[in-house]
Backbone and ligand atoms as CSV (ligand in chain L), in Angstrom:
chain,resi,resn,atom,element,x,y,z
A,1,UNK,N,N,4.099,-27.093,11.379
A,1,UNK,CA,C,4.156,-27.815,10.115
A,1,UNK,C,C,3.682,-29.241,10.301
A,2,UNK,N,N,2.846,-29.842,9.492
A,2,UNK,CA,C,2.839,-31.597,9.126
A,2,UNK,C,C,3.546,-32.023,8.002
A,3,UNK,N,N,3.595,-33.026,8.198
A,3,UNK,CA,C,4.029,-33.347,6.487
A,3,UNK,C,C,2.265,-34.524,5.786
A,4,UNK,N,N,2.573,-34.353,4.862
A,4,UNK,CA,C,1.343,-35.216,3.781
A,4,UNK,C,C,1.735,-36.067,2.715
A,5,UNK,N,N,1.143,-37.054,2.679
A,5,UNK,CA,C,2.059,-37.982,1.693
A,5,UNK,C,C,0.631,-38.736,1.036
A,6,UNK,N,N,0.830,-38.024,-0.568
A,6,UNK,CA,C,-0.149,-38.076,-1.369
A,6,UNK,C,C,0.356,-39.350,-2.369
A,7,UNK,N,N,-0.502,-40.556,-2.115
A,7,UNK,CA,C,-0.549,-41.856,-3.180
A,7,UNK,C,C,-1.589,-42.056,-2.479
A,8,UNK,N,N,-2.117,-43.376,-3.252
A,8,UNK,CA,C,-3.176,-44.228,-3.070
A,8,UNK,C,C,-2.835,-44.816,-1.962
A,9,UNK,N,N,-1.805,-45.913,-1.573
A,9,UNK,CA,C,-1.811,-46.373,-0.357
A,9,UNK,C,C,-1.687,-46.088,1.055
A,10,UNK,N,N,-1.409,-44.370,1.032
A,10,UNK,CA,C,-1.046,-44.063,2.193
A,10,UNK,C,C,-2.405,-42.920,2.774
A,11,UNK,N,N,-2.678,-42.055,1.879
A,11,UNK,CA,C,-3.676,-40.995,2.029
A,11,UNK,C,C,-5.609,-41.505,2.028
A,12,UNK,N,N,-6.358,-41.595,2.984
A,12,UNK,CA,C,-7.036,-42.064,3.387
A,12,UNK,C,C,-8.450,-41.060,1.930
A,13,UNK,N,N,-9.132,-42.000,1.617
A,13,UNK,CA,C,-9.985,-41.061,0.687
A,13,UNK,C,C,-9.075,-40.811,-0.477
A,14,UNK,N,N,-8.227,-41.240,-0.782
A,14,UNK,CA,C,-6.957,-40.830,-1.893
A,14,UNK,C,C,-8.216,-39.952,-2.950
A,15,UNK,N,N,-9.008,-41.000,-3.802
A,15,UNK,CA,C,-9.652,-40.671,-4.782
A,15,UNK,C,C,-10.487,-38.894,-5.004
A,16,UNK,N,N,-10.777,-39.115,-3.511
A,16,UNK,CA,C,-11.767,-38.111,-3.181
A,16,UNK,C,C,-10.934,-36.587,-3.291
A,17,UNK,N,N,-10.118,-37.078,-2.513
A,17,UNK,CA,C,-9.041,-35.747,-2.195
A,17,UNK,C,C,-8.141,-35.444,-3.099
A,18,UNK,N,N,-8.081,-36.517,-4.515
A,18,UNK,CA,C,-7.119,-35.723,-5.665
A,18,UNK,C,C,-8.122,-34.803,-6.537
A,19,UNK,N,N,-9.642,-35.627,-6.432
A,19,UNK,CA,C,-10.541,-34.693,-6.921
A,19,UNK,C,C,-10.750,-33.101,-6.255
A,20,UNK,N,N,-10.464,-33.080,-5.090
A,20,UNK,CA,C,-10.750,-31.407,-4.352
A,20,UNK,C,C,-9.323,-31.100,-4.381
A,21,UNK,N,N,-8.072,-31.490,-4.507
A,21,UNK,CA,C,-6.932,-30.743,-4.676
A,21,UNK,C,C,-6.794,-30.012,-6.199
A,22,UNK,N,N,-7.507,-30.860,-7.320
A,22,UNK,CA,C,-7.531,-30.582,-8.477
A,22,UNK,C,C,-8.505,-29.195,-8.932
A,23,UNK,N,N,-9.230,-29.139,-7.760
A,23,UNK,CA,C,-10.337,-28.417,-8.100
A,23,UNK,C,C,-9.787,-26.976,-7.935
A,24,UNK,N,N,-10.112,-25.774,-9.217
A,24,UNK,CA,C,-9.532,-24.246,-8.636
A,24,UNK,C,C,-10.396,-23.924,-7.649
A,25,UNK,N,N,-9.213,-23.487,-6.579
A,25,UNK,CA,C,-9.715,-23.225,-5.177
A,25,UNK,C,C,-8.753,-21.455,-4.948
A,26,UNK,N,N,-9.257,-21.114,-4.002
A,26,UNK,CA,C,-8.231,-20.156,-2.647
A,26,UNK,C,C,-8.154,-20.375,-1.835
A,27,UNK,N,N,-7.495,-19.870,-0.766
A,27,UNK,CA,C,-7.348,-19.907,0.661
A,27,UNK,C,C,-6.859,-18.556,0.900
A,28,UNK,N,N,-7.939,-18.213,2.428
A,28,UNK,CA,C,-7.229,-17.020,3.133
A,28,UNK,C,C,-6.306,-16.637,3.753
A,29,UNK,N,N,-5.495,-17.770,3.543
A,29,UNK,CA,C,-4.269,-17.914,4.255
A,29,UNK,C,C,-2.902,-18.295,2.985
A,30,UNK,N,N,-2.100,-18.244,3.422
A,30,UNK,CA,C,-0.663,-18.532,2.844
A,30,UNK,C,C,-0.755,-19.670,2.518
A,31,UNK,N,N,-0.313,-20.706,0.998
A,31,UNK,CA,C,-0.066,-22.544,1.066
A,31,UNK,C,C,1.776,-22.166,0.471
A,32,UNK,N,N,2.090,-22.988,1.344
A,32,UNK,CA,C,3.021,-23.179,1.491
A,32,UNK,C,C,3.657,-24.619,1.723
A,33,UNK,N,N,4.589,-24.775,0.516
A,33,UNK,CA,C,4.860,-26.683,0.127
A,33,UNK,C,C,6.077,-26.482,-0.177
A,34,UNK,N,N,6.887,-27.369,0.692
A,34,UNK,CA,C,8.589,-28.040,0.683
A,34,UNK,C,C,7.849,-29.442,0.309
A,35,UNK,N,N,8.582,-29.753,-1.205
A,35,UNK,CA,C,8.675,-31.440,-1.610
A,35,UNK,C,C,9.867,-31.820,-0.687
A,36,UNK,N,N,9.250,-32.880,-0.215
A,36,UNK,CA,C,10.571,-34.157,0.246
A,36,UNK,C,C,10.575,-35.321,-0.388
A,37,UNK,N,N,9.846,-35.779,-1.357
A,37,UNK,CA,C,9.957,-36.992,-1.945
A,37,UNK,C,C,9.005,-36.840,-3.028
A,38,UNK,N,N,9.061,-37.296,-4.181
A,38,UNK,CA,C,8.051,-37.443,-5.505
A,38,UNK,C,C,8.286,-36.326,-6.171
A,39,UNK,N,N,6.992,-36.035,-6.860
A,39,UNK,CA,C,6.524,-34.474,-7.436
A,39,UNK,C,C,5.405,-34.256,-7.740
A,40,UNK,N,N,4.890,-33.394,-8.202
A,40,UNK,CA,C,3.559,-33.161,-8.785
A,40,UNK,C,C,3.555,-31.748,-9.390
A,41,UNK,N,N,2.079,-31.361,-9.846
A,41,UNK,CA,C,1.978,-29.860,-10.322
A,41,UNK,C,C,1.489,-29.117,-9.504
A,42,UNK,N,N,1.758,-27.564,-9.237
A,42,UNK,CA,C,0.558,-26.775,-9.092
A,42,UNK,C,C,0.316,-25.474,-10.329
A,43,UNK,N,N,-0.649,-25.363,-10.275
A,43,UNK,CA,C,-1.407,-24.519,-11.543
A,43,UNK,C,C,-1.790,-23.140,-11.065
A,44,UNK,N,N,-0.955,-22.075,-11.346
A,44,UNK,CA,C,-1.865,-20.557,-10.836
A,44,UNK,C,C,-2.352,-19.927,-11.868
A,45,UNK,N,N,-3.037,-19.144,-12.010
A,45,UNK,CA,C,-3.542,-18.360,-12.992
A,45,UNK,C,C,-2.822,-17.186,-13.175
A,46,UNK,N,N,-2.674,-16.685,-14.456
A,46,UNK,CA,C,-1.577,-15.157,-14.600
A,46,UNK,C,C,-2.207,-14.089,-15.167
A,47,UNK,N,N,-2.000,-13.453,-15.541
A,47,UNK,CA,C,-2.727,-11.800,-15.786
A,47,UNK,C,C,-4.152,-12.168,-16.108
A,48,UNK,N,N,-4.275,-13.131,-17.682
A,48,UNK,CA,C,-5.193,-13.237,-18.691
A,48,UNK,C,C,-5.916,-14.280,-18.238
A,49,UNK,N,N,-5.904,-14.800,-16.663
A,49,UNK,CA,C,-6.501,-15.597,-16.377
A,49,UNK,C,C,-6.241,-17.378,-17.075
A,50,UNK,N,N,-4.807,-17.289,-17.633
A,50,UNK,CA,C,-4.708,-18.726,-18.288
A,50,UNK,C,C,-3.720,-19.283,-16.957
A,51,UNK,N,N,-3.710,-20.630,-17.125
A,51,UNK,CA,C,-2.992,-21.546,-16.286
A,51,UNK,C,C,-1.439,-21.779,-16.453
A,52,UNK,N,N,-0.642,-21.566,-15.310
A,52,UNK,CA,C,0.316,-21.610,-15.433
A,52,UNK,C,C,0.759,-23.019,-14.897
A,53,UNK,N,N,1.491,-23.754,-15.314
A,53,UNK,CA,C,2.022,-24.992,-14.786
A,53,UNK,C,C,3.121,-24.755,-13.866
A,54,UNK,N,N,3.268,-25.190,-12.862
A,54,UNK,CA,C,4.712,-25.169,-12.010
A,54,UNK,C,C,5.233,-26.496,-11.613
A,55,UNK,N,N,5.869,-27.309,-12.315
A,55,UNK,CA,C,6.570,-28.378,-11.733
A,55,UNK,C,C,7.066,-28.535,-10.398
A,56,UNK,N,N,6.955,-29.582,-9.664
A,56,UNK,CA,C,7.909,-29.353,-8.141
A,56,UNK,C,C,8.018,-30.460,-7.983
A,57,UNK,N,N,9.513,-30.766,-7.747
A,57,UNK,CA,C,9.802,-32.008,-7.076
A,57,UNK,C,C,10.508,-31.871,-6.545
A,58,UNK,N,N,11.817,-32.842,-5.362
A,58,UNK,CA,C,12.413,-32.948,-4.295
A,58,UNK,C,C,13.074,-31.460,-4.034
A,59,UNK,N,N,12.701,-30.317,-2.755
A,59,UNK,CA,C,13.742,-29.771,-2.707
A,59,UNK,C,C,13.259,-28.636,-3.110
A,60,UNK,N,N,11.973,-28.638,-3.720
A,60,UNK,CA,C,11.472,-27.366,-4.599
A,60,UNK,C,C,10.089,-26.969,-3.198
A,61,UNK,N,N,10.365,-25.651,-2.793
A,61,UNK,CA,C,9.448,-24.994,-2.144
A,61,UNK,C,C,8.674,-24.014,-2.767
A,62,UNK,N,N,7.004,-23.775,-2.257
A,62,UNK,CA,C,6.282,-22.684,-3.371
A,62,UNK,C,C,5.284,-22.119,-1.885
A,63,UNK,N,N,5.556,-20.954,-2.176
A,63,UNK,CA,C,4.538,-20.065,-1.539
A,63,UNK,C,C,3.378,-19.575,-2.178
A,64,UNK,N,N,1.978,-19.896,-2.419
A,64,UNK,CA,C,0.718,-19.597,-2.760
A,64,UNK,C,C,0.320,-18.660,-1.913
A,65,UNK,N,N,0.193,-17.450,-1.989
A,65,UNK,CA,C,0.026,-16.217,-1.576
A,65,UNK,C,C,-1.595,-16.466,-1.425
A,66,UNK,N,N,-2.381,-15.624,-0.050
A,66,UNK,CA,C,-3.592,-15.664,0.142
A,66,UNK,C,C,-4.171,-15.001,-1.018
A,67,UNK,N,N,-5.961,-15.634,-1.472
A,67,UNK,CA,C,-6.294,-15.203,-2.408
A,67,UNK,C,C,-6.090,-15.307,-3.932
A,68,UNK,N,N,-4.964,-16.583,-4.127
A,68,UNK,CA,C,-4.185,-16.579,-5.571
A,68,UNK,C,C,-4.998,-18.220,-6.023
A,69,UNK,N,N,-6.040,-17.805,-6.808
A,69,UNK,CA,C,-6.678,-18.980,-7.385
A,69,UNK,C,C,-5.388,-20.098,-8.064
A,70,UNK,N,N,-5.438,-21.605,-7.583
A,70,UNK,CA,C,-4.867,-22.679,-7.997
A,70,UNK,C,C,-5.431,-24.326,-7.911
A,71,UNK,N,N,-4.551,-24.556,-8.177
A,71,UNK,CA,C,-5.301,-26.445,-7.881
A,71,UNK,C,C,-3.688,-27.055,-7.625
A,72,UNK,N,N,-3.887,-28.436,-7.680
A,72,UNK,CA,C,-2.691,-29.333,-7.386
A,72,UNK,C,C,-2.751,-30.592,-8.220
A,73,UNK,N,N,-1.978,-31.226,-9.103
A,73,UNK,CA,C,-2.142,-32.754,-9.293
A,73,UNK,C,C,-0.909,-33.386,-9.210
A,74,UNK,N,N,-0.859,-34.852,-9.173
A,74,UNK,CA,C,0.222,-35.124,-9.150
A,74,UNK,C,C,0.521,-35.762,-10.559
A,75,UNK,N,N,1.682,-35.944,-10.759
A,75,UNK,CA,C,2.517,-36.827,-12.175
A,75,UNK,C,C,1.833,-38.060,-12.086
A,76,UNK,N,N,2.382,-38.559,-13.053
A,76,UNK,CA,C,2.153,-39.691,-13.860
A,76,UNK,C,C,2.797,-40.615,-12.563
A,77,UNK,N,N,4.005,-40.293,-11.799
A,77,UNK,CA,C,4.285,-41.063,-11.033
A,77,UNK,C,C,3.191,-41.155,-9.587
A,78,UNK,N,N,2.585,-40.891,-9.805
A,78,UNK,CA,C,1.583,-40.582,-8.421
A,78,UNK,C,C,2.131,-40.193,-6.689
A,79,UNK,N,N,2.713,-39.933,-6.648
A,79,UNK,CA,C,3.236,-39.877,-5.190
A,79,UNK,C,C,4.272,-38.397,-4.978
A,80,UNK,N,N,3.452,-37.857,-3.925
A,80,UNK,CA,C,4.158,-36.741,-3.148
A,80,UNK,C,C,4.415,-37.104,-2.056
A,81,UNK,N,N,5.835,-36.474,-0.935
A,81,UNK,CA,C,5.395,-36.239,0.433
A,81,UNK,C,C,5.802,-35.166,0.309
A,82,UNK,N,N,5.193,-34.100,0.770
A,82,UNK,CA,C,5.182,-32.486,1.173
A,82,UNK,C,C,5.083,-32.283,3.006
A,83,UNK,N,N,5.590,-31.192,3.361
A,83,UNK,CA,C,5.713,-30.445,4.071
A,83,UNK,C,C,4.741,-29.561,3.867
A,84,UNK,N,N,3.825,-29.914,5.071
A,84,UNK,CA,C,3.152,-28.278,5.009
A,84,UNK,C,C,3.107,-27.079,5.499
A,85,UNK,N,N,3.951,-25.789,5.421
A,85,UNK,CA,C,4.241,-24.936,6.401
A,85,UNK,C,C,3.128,-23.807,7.165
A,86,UNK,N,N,3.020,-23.492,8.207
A,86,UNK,CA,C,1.755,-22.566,8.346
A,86,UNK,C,C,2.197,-22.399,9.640
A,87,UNK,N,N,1.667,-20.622,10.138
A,87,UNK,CA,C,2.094,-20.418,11.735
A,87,UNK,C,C,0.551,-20.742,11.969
A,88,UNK,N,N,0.818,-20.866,13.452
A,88,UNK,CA,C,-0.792,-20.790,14.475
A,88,UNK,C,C,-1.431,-22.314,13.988
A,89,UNK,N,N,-2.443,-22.098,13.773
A,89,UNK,CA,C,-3.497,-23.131,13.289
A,89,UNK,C,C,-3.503,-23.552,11.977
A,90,UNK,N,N,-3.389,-24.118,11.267
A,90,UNK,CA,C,-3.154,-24.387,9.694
A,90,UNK,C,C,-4.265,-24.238,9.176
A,91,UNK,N,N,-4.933,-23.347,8.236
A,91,UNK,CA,C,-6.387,-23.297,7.706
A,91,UNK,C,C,-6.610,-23.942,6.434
A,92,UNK,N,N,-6.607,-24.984,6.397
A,92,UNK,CA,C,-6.618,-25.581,5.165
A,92,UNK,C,C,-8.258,-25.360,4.296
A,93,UNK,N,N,-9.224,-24.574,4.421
A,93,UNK,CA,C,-9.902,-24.586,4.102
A,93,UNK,C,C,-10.160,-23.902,2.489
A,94,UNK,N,N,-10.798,-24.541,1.408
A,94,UNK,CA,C,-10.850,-24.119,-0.083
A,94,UNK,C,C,-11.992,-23.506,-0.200
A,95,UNK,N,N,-11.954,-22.429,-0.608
A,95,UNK,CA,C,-12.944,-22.178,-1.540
A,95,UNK,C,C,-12.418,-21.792,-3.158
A,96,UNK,N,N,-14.020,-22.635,-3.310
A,96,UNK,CA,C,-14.159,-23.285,-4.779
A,96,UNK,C,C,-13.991,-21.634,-5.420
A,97,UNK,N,N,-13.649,-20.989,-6.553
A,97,UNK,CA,C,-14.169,-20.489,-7.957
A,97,UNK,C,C,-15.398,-20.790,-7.578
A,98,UNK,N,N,-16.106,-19.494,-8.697
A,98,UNK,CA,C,-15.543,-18.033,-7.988
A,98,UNK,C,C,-15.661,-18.110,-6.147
A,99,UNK,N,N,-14.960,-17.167,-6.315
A,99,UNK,CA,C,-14.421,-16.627,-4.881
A,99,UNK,C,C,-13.905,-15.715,-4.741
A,100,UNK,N,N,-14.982,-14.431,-5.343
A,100,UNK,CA,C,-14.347,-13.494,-5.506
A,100,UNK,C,C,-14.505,-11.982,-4.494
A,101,UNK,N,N,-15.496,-12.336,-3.381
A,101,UNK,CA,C,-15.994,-11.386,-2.474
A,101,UNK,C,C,-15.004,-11.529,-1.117
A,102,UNK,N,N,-13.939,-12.299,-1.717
A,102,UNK,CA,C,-13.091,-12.425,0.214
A,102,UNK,C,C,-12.097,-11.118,-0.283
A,103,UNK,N,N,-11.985,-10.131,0.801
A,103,UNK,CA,C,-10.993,-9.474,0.679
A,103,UNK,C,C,-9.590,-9.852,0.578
A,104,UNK,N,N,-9.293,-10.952,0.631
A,104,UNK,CA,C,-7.798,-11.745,0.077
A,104,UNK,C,C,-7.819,-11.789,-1.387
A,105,UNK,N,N,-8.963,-11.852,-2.323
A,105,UNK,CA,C,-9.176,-11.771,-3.403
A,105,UNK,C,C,-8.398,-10.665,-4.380
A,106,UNK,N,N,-8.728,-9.900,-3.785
A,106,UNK,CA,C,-8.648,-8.510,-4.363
A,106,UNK,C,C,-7.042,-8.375,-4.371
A,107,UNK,N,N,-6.154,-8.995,-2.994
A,107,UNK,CA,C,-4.876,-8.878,-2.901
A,107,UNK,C,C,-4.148,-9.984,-4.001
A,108,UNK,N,N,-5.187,-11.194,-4.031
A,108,UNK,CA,C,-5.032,-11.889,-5.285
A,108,UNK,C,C,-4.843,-11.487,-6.750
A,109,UNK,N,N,-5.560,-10.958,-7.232
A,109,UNK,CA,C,-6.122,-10.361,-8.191
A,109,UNK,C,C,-4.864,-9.319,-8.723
A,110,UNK,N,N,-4.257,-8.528,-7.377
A,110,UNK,CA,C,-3.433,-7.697,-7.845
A,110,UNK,C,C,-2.282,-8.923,-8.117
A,111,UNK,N,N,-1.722,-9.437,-7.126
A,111,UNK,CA,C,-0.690,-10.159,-7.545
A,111,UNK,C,C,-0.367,-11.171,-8.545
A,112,UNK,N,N,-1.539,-11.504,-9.462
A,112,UNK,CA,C,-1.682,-12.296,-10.447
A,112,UNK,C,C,-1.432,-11.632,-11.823
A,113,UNK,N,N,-1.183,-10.124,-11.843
A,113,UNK,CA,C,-0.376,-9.580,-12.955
A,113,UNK,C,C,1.423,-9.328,-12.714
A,114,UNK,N,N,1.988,-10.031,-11.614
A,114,UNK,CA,C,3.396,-10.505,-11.240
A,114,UNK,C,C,3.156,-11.580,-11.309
A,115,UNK,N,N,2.188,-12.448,-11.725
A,115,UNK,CA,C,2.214,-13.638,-11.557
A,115,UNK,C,C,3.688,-14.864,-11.337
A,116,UNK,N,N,3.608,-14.186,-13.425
A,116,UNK,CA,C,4.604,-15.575,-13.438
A,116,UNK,C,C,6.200,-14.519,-12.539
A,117,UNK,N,N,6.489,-13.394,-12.618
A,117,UNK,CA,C,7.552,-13.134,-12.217
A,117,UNK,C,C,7.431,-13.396,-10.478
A,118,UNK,N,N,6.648,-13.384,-10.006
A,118,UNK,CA,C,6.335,-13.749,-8.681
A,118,UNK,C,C,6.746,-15.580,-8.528
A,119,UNK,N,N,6.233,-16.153,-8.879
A,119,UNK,CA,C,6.471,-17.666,-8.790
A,119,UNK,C,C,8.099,-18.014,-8.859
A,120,UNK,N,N,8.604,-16.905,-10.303
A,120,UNK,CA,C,10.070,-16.996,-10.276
A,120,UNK,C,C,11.075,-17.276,-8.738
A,121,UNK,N,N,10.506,-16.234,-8.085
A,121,UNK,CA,C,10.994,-15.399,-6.939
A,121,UNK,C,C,10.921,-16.962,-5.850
A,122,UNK,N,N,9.539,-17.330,-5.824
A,122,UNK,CA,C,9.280,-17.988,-4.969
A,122,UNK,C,C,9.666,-19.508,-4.914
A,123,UNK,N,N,9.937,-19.716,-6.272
A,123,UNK,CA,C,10.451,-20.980,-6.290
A,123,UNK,C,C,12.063,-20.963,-5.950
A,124,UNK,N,N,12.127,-21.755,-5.009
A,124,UNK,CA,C,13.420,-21.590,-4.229
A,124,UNK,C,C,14.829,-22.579,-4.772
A,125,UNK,N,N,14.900,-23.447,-5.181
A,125,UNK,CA,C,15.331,-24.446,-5.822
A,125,UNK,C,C,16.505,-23.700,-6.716
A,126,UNK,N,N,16.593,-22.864,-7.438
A,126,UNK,CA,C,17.383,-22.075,-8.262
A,126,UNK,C,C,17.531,-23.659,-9.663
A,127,UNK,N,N,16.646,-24.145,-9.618
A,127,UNK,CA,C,16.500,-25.104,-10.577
A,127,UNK,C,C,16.943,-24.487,-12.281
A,128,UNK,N,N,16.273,-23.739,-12.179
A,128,UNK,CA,C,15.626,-22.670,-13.619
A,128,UNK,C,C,14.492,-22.596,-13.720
A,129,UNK,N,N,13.789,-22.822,-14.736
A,129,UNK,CA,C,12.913,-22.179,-15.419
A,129,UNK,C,C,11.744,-23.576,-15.745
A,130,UNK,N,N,11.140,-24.174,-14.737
A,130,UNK,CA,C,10.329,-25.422,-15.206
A,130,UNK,C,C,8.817,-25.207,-15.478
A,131,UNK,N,N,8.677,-23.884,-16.132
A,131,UNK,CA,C,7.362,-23.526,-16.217
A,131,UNK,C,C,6.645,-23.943,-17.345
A,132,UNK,N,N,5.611,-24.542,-17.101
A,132,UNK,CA,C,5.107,-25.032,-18.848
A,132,UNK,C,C,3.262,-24.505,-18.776
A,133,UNK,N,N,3.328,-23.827,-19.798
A,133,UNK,CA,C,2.019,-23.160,-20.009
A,133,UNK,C,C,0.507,-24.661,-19.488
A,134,UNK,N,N,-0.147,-23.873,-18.810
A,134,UNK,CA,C,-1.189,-24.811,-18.625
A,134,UNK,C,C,-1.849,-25.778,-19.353
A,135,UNK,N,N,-2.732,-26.511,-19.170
A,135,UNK,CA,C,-3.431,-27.217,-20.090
A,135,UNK,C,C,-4.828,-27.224,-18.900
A,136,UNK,N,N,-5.892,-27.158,-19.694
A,136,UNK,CA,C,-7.255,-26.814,-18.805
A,136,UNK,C,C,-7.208,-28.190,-18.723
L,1,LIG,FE,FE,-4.825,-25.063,-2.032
């Protein structure tokens, strides 16, 4: 694990890198985020292909399953520090939409009609229910 701590004064390229976190991406691998300080959004897509909002702040962990198109922004307050969890080597690598020829896709694809009941599951917090329909 590292941890990452997303504001302007601390994250090198801030500007650059809220633009490619924002951007719908995948990964062939698992993303996996424990907040320790701030909050922000992440956005998955659900059956019909619309955006789902997921709030997360202190305390709130989310598993992004390989293959599950999303992005990231942060609040109005600007500042995350996250935990990033991953075994072996951490593959942080995105691909942009479409991205639809990786065989993680396809495992995507299925799991995006559990979408929102999947996220339920995964959001660990037992907060409730902080889901707010997307906005493109
Ligand atoms: Fe990502």
């Amino acid at each position: 694990m590292d941890i990452i701590t997303i504001c302007k004064d601390k994250l090198p390229n801030y500007e650059e890198k809220i633009k490619v976190f924002y951007q719908e991406h995948l990964h062939l691998d698992e993303e996996i985020r424990y907040i320790l300080e701030g909050s922000g959004y992440f956005d998955v897509r659900d059956r019909e292909d619309q955006w789902i909002r997921i709030s997360m702040e202190k305390g709130d962990m989310i598993t992004l399953p390989a293959g599950i198109y999303h992005r990231f922004t942060l609040d109005e307050k600007n500042y995350v520090k996250a935990m990033r969890l991953f075994v072996g080597e951490p593959v942080w690598t995105a691909y942009n939409r479409p991205a639809d020829h990786f065989p993680a896709r396809e495992h995507g694809r299925r799991l995006s009609f559990l979408c929102r009941h999947l996220i339920r599951v995964l959001i660990t917090n037992g907060a409730g229910n902080r889901f707010l329909r997307g906005r493109e």
